[in-house]
N, C-alpha and C positions, 0 to 999 in steps of 0.2 A: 504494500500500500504506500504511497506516496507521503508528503510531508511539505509541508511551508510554502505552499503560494500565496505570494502578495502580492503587493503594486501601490501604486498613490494616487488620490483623490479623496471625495467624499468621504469615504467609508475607512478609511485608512486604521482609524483605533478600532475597528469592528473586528472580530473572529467567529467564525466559523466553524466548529469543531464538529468532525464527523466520529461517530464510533461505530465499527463495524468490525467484518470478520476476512479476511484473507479468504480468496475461491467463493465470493459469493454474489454472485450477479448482480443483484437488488445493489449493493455497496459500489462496483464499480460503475453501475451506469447513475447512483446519487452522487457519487465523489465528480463525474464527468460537470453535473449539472453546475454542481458548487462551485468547482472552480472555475468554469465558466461568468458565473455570475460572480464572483470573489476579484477575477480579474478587470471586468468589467467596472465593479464601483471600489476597485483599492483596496476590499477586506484581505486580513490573513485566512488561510485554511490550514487547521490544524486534524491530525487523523490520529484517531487512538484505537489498537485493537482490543476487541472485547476480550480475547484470552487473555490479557495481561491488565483487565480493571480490574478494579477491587468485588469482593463475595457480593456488597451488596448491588455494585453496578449492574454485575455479570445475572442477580438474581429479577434486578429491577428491567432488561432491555435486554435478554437472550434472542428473548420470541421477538422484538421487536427493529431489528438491526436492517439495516443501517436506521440512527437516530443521530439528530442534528439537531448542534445545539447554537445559539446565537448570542454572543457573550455571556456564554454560561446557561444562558436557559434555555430549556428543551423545545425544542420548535420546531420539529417534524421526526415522524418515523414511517418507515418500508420505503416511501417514495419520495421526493423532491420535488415541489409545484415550485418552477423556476421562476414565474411571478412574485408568487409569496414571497420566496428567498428574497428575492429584487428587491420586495417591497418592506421588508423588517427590516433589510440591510442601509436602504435610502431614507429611512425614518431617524430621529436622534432616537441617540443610543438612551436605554431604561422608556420612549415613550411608545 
């Protein structure tokens, strides 16, 4: 799984963290979306695999992976609506 794309603009202090699983479809075509849209408005994207979160991450998002989170808060799971992304990402950040 890949690691650190960014860029500058807008969204520049924004992050993007995916958590998913190595070999898993759903994960590579949400991580494609992300960083699409990560590069477009500046965000970082940060990728973490679920074999190496903590008991209770791995208990809380097994069934649900790939899950995205938008500075720290959970903001989607299985799929990525590239809009949405777009649209939490172009908003300030906490509104």
């Amino acid at each position: 799984m890949g690691e650190g794309t960014g860029g500058s603009g807008a969204a520049a202090q924004r992050t993007v963290t995916m958590l998913g699983k190595s070999d898993c479809h759903l994960c590579e075509q949400a991580l494609e979306v992300i960083e699409r849209v990560c590069i477009e408005v500046g965000a970082t994207v940060e990728v973490r695999d679920l074999d190496e979160a903590t008991a209770g991450e791995r208990d809380d998002y097994w069934d649900k992976i790939p899950v995205t989170f938008v500075d720290g808060a959970q903001h989607d799971f299985w799929r990525v609506d590239e809009r949405r992304l777009r649209a939490a990402l172009t908003r300030p950040a906490g509104g």
